[in-house]
C-alpha positions in Angstrom: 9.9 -86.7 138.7 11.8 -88.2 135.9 10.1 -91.7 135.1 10.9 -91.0 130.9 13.6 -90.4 128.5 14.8 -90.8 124.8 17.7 -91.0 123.5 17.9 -92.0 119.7 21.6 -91.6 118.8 23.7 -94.5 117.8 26.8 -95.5 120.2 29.3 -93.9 118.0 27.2 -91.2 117.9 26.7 -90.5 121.3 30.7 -90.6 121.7 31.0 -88.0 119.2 28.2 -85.9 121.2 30.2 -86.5 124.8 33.4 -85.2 123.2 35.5 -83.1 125.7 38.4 -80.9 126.6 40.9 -83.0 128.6 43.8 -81.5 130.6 46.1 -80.1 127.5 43.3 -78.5 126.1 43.1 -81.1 123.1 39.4 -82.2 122.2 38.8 -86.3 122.9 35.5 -88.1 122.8 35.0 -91.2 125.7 35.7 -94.7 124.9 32.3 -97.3 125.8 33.5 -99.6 128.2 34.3 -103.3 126.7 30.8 -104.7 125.2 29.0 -101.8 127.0 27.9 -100.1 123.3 25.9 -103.6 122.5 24.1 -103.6 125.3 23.1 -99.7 125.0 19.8 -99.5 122.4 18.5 -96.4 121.0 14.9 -95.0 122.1 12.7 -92.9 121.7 10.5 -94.4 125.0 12.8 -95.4 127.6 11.8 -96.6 130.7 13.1 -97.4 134.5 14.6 -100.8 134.2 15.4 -99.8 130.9 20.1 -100.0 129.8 20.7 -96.2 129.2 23.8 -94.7 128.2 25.9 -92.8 131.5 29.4 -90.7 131.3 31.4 -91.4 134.3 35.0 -90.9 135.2 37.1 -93.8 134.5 38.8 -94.1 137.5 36.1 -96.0 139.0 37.4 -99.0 136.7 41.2 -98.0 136.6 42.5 -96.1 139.1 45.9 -95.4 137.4 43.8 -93.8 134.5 43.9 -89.4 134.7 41.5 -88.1 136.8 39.8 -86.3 133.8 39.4 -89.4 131.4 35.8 -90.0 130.8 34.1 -93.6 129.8 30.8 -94.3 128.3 28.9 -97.5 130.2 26.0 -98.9 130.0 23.7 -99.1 132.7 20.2 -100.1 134.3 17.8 -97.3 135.2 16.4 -97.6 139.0 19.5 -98.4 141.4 20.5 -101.6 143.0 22.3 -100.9 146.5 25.4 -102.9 146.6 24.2 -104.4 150.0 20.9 -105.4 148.4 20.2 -109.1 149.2 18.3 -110.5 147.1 19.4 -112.4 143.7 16.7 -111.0 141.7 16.8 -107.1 141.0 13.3 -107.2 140.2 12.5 -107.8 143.6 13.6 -103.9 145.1 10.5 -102.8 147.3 10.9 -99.3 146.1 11.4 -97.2 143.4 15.2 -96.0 143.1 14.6 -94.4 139.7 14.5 -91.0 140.5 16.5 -89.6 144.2 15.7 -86.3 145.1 18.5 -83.8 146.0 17.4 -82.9 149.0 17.8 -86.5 150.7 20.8 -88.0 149.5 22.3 -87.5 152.6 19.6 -89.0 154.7 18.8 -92.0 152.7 21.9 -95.4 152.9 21.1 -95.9 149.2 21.9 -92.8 148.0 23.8 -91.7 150.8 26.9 -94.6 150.4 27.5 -93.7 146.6 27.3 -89.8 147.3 30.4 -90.5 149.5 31.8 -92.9 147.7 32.1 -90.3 144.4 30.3 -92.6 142.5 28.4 -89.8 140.8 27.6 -90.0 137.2 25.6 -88.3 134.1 22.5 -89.8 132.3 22.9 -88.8 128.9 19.2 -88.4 126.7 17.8 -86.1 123.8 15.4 -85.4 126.3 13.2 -86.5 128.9 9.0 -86.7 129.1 6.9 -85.4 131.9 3.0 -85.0 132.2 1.2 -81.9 133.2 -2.1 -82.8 134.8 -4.9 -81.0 132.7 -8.9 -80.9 132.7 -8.9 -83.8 130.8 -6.0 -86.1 132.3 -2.3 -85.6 131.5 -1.1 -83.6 128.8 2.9 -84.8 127.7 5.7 -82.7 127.3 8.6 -83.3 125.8 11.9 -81.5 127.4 15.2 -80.9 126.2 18.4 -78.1 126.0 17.6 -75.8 123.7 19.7 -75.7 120.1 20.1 -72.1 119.6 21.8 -70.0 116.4 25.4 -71.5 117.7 23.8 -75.1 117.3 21.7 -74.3 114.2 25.3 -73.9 112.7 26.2 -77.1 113.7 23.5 -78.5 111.5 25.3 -79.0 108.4 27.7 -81.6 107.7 32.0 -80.4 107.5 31.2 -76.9 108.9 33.8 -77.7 111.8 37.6 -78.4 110.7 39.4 -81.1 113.1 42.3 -79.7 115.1 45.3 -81.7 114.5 47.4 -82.9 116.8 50.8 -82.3 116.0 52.6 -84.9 118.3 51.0 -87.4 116.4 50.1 -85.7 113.6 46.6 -87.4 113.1 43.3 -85.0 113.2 41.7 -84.7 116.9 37.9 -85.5 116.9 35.7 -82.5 116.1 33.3 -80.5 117.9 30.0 -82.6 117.7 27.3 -81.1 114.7 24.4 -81.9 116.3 21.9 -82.6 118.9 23.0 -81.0 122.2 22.3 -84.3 124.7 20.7 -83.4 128.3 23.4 -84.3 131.0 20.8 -85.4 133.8 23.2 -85.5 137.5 22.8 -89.3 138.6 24.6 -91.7 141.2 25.7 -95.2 140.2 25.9 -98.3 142.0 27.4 -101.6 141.6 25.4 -105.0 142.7 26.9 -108.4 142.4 24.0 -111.0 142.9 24.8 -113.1 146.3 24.9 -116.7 144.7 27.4 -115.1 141.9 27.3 -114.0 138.4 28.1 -110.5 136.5 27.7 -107.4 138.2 25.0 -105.3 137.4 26.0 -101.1 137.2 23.1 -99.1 137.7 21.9 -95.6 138.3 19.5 -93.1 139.8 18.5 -89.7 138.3 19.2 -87.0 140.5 15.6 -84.8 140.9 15.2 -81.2 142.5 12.2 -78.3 142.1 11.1 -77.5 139.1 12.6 -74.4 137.6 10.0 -71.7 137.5 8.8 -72.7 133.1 8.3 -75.9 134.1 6.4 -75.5 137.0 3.1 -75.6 135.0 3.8 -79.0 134.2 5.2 -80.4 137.2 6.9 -79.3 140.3 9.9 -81.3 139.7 12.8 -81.7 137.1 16.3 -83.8 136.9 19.3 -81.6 138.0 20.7 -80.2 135.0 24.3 -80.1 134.4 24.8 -77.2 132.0 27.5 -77.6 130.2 31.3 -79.0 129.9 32.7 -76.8 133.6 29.6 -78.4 135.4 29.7 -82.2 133.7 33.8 -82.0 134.5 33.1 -80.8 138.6 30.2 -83.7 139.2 32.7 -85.8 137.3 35.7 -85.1 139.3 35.4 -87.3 142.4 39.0 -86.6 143.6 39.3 -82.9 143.4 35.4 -81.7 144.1 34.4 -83.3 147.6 30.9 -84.4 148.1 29.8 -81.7 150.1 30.7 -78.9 147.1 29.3 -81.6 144.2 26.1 -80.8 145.8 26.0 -77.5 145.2 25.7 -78.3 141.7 22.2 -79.4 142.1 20.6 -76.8 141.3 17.0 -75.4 139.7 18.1 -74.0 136.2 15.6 -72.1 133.7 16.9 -73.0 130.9 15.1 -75.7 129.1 12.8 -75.9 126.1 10.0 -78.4 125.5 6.6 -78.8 123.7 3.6 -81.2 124.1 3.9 -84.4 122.4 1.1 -87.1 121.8 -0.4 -89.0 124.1 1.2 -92.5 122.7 3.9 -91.6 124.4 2.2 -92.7 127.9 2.4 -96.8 127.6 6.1 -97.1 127.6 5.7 -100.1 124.7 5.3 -97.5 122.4 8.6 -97.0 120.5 8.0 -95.1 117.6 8.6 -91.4 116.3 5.6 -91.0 116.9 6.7 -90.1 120.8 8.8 -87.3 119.7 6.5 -85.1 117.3 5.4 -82.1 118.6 1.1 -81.8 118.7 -0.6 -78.8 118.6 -3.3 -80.2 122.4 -5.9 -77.4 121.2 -6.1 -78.0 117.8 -6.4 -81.0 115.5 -4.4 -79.1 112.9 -0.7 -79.3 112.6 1.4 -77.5 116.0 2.5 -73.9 115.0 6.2 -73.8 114.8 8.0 -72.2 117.7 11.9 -71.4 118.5 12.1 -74.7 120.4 11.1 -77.2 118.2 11.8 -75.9 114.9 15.1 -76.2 115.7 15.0 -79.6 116.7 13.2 -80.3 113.5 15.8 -78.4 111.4 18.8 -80.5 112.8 16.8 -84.1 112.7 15.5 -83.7 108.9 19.3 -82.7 107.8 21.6 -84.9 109.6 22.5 -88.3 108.2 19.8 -91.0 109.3 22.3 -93.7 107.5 24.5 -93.1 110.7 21.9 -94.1 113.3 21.4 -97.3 114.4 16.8 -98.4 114.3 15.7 -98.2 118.4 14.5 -101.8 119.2 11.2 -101.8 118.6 10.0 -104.9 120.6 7.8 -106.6 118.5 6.3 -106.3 114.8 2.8 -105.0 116.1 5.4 -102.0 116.5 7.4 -102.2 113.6 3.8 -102.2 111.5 2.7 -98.9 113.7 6.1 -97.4 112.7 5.9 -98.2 108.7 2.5 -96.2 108.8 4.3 -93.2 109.6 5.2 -92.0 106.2 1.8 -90.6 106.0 2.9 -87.8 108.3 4.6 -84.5 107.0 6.4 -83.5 110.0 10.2 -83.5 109.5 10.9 -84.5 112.7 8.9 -87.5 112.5 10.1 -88.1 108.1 13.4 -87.8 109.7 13.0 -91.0 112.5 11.0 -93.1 110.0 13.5 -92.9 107.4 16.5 -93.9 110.0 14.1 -96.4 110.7 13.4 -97.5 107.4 17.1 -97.4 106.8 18.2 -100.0 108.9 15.4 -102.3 108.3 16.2 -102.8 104.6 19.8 -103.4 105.1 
């Protein structure tokens, strides 16, 4: 399942990186909704329970808005039914983290947003998952791979804005950087019986493992592969339930590599969670395809745009500074965004 995620961009950022194609062709990135982008914190350990950042249509908060126009909210990982009863979300019996694909239909908490169209998708550099080894569990990390297109995106001005000449202003450019995961999810909206603000929240949509992941487990989020298939799960008017579904589908084409172990108690928040480690060696990994381009882009892009994850306490904070020690320009990359912020 998916019970682990990053996501380490800043909220202006991870506009930039949802940036989209509505109707007349012109390129427009999604608005967060109204104090949404202060409750959103960057990661690189996120958790269920956990405010994550979701793309969802924004007719579900103004239904005069066009079908197409995307928002950016805020929500809570692990879904609260709207019926749920109790005043306390803490208090769910059950895990609604993850919902597999093949029950949506069958089960009321899943089943009333499916055909509602409250679909949505869970936006994350990446998500974790263990593969059980001799030894224990070995940690993966898992992400879309960056390709020669991507590695082009790497460097800062490559793209010139399109203008747009009713206006005459420049329309937001194709994002430069880190290709997010779109993760299928339904959303749900609880108000608390006695009163008080409503609470959005979400489930990742789960189905079998395509066939290079199942060594590690045997299952994996739906991936939405790119803008066609984000638009379609999007589109609650147009694309009914029953043909959304079909979207949920087992795709080979992910790339990950095994990260350290620190990554397993979910307190950890450092770079440390993203490096890649070499499991059979103590020496440093061997570069492959897959991560050396996700090294490439996070050692050239501009740290001084990110905004530090929220570290939780200064036991972390103290684990992070120690960091520098490291070579890897992944993990040079994160410290110095890190470091960044905290001498401002």
């Amino acid at each position: 399942m998916c019970g682990r995620t990053a996501c380490t961009l800043a909220p202006d950022e991870v506009r930039q990186a949802c940036s989209y194609r509505n109707r007349e062709g012109q390129r427009q990135q999604p608005l967060w909704r109204d104090g949404d982008a202060d409750k959103y914190r960057p990661s690189y350990n996120k958790s269920p329970q956990s405010m994550s950042p979701v793309l969802l249509s924004q007719r579900h908060f103004d239904k005069n808005a066009p079908m197409d126009e995307r928002v950016l909210a805020s929500m809570r990982w692990g879904l609260i039914p709207a019926w749920f009863k109790a005043n306390d979300p803490g208090k769910m019996q059950y895990s609604t983290s993850n919902c597999r694909s093949e029950n949506i239909l069958e089960k009321k908490s899943y089943k009333d947003p499916m055909l509602k169209g409250q679909r949505c998708v869970i936006l994350a550099d990446g998500f974790y998952e263990w593969q059980r080894v001799e030894k224990g569990k070995q940690p993966f990390f898992i992400y879309f791979p960056q390709g020669s297109s991507q590695e082009k995106r790497c460097r800062d001005d490559l793209v010139t804005p399109a203008r747009n000449k009713e206006k005459d202003v420049e329309a937001p450019s194709e994002w430069n950087g880190w290709r997010l995961l779109t993760m299928a999810g339904l959303f749900d909206c609880w108000t608390p019986p006695d009163g008080g603000e409503p609470l959005y929240s979400y489930s990742v949509i789960t189905v079998n493992a395509s066939p290079n992941l199942q060594s590690i487990h045997n299952r994996m989020p739906a991936i939405l592969d790119g803008e066609e298939e984000v638009r379609r799960w999007l589109d609650f008017g147009k694309v009914k339930s029953s043909d959304a579904l079909e979207l949920l589908q087992s795709k080979d084409i992910l790339s990950f590599h095994p990260v350290s172990s620190v990554v397993n108690n979910s307190r950890n928040n450092t770079p440390e969670c993203l490096q890649p480690v070499d499991p059979n060696s103590k020496k440093g990994p061997k570069p492959t395809a897959s991560n050396k381009m996700m090294m490439s882009w996070l050692s050239s892009s501009s740290p001084s745009k990110r905004k530090a994850s929220d570290t939780g306490n200064e036991e972390q904070d103290s684990k992070q500074g120690t960091l520098h020690k490291s070579k890897g320009a992944l993990q040079q990359w994160l410290q110095g965004a890190s470091k960044k912020q905290k001498t401002k």
